[in-house]
C-alpha positions in Angstrom: -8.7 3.7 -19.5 -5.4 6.1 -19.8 -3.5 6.7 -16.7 -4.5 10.3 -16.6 -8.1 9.3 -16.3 -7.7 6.7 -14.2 -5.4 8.9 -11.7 -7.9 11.5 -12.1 -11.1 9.4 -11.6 -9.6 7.7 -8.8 -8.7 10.7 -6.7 -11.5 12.6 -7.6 -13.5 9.8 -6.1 -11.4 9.5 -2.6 -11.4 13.1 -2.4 -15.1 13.1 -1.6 -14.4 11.2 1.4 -10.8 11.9 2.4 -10.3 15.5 2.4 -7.1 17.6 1.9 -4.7 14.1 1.1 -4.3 13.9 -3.0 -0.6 13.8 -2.1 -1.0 10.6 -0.1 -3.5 9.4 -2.5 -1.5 9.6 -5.5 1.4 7.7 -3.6 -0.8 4.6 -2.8 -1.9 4.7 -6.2 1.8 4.5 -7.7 2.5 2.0 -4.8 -0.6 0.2 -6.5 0.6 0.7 -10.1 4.1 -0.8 -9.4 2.7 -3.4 -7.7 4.1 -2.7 -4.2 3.0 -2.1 -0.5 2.4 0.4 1.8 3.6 1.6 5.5 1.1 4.4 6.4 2.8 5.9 9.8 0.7 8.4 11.5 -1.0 9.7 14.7 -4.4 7.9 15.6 -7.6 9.4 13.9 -5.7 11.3 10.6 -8.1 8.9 8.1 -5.4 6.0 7.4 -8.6 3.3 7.5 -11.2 5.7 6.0 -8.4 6.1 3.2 -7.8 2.5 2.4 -11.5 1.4 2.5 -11.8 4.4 0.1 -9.3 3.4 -2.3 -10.9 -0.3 -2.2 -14.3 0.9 -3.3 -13.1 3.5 -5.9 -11.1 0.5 -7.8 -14.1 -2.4 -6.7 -11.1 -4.1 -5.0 -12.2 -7.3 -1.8 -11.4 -5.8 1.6 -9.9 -7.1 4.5 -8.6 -5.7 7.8 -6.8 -7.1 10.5 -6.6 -5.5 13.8 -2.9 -6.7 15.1 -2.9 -7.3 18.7 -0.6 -9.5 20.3 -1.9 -12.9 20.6 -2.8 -12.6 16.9 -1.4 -15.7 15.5 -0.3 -16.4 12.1 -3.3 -18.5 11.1 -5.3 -15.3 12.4 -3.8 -13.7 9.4 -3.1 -16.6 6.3 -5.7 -19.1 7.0 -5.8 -22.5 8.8 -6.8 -26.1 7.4 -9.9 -27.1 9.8 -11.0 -30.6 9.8 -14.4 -31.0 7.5 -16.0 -34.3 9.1 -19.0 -34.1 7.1 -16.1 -35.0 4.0 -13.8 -36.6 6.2 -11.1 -34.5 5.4 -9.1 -31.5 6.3 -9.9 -28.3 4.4 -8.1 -25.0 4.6 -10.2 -21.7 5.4 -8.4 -18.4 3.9 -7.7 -15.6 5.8 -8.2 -11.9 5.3 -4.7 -12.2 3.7 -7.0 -13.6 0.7 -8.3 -10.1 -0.6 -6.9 -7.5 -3.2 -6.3 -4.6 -0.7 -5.3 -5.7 2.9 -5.4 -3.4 6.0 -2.6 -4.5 8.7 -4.2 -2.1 11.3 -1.5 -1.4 14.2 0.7 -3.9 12.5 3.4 -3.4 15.3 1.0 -4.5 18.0 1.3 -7.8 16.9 4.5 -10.4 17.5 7.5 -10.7 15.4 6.2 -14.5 14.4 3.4 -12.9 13.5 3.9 -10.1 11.6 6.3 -12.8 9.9 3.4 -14.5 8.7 2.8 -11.9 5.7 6.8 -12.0 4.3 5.7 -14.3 1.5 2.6 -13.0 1.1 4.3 -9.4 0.5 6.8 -10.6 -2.0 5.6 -13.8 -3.5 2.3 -13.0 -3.7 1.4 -16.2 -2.1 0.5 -17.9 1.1 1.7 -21.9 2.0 0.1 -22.9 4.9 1.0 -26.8 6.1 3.5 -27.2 2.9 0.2 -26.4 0.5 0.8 -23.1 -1.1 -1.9 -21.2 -2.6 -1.9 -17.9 -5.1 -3.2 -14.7 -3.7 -5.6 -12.7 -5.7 -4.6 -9.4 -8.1 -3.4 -7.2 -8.0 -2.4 -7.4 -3.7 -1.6 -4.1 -1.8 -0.8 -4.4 1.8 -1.7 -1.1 3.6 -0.3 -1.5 7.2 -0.4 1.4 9.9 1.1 2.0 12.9 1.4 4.6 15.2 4.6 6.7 15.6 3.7 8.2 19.1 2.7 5.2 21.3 5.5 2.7 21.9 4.2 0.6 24.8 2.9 -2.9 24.0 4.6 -2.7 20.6 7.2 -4.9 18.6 9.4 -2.9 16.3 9.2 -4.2 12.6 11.8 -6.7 11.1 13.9 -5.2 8.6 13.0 -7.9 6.8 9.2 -6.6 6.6 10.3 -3.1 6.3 12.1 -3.8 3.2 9.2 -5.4 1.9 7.3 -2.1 1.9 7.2 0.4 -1.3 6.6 3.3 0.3 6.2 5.2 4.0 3.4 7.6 4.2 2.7 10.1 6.4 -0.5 11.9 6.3 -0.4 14.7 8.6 -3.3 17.0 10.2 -5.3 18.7 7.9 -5.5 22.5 7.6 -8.1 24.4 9.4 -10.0 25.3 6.1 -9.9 21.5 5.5 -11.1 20.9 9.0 -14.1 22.8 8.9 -15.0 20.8 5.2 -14.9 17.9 7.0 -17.5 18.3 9.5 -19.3 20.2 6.8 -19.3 17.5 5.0 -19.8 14.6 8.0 -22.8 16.4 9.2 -25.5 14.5 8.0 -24.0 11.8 5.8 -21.6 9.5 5.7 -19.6 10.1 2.5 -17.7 6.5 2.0 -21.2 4.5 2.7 -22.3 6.0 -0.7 -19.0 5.8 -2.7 -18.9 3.8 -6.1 -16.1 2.4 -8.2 -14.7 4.6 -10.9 -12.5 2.1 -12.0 -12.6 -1.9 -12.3 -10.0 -4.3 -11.2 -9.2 -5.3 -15.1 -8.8 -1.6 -15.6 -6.1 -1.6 -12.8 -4.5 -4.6 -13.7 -3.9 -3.8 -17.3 -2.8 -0.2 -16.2 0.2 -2.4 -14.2 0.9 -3.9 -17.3 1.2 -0.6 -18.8 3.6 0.8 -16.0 6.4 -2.1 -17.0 6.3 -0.2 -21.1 7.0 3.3 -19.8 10.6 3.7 -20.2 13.9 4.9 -18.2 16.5 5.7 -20.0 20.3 4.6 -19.5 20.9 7.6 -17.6 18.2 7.2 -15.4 18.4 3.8 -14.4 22.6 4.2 -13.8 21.4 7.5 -11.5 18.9 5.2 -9.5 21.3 2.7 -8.6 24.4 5.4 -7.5 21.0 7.1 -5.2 20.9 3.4 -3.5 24.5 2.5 -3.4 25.2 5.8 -1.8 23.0 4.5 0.9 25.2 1.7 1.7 28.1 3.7 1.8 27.1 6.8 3.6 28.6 6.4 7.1 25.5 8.1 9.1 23.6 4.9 7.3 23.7 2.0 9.4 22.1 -0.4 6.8 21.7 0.9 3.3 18.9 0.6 0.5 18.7 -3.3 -0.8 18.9 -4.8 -4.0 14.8 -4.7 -3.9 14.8 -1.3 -2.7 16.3 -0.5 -5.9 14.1 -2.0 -8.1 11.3 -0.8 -6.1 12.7 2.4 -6.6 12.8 1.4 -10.7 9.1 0.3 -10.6 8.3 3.6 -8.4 9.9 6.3 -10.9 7.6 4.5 -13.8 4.8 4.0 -11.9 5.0 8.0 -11.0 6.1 8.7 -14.5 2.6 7.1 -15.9 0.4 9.1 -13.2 2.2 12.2 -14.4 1.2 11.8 -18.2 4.1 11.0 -19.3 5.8 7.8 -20.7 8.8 8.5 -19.8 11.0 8.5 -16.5 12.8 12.2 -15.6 15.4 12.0 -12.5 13.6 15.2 -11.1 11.5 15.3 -7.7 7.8 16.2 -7.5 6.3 19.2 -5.6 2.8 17.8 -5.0 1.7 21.3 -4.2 2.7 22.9 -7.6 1.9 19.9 -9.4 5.3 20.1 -10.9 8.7 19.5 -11.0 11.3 20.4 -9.3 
């Protein structure tokens, strides 16, 4: 499968349940593609679960969600060994960490040491509980929400975990043409209970592959790293872009490139509306 089938397939597919959001749709998709992670940051009720569980059964990806509260614990999240007496010997349960597309619902509800407890899972791609580390599945996109609005009962994000994330999404509220489609559409069915995979995990994870061969020229990649040193200089910026910013940046721009047609990185931006550059 070519990325322009498998960008169209894929939205095509969402679209059917998530109305009015191929914008946000093909930014979790080049978060996917580049093999980073997501910060969806939006009002309560705009779709950001309905839109993850979509994009999981369009690509036949596992599942998981975690509903942060605050006396989740760590273990809640990576997994715990529990004693099996049957063997006489301890035996470690994974947790929903252990899944290809992982939903950190409210992730600021939860505690600092918690939300800690998915920094190496984020970068490393791995999880070492009790000094035993253990290899998460691929690909691994981290989808975490929380909402802008409430503040009470919350614990702000590390900049450590904030680095960690691709890409911040906002989805906004759909128009009132797209309103109306959607309780057209809700009225007698529930759209993702029927949705089928378009694509298959080896597609996607020979697509990633793919992304690392499209190429930036010598201009380009000089131009990305002035954009993020500028950030560290700027004096309205308290604490600029990092190293990893800048290559997520890198892995972005082919990532975007690939989605676009084209095999080739252009230091232009992208007017989702006009599907064109601008």
């Amino acid at each position: 499968m070519d990325f322009t089938t498998f960008a169209h397939s894929v939205q095509a597919n969402v679209a059917r349940v998530i109305i009015g959001k191929a914008e946000a749709t093909e930014l979790l998709l080049a978060a996917l593609l580049a093999e980073g992670h997501v910060l969806l940051e939006d009002v309560p009720g705009i779709g950001k679960t309905t839109l993850a569980k979509a994009l999981a059964r369009s690509l036949d990806c596992s599942f998981a969600r975690i509903q942060f509260t605050p006396d989740l614990l760590p273990s809640d999240v990576t997994g715990v060994n529990l004693y099996n007496q049957r063997r006489q010997e301890f035996e470690f349960r994974p947790g929903p960490t252990f899944s290809q597309i992982l939903l950190a619902d409210e992730i600021n509800r939860a505690t600092p040491r918690t939300q800690s407890a998915l920094l190496e899972a984020m970068q490393e791609r791995q999880v070492t509980v009790d000094g035993q580390t253990y290899p998460l599945p691929r690909p691994f996109l981290v989808l975490a929400t929380q909402n802008p609005i409430e503040l009470e009962g919350t614990f702000p994000l590390p900049e450590a975990q904030v680095d960690r994330f691709l890409m911040q999404v906002k989805l906004g509220y759909p128009t009132e043409a797209q309103e109306d489609e959607i309780l057209l559409r809700y009225q007698r069915a529930e759209p993702l209970a029927d949705l089928k995979p378009v694509a298959t995990v080896a597609d996607l994870l020979e697509l990633q592959g793919g992304v690392k061969e499209i190429h930036v020229s010598a201009d380009v990649r000089h131009y990305i790293v002035r954009v993020t040193r500028a950030t560290r200089e700027h004096g309205a910026v308290t604490l600029g872009v990092s190293p990893r910013g800048t290559l997520a940046l890198f892995k972005a721009s082919q990532a975007l490139a690939a989605l676009a047609g084209r095999d080739y990185v252009i230091p232009a931006l992208w007017d989702f509306a006009g599907k064109g550059h601008i």
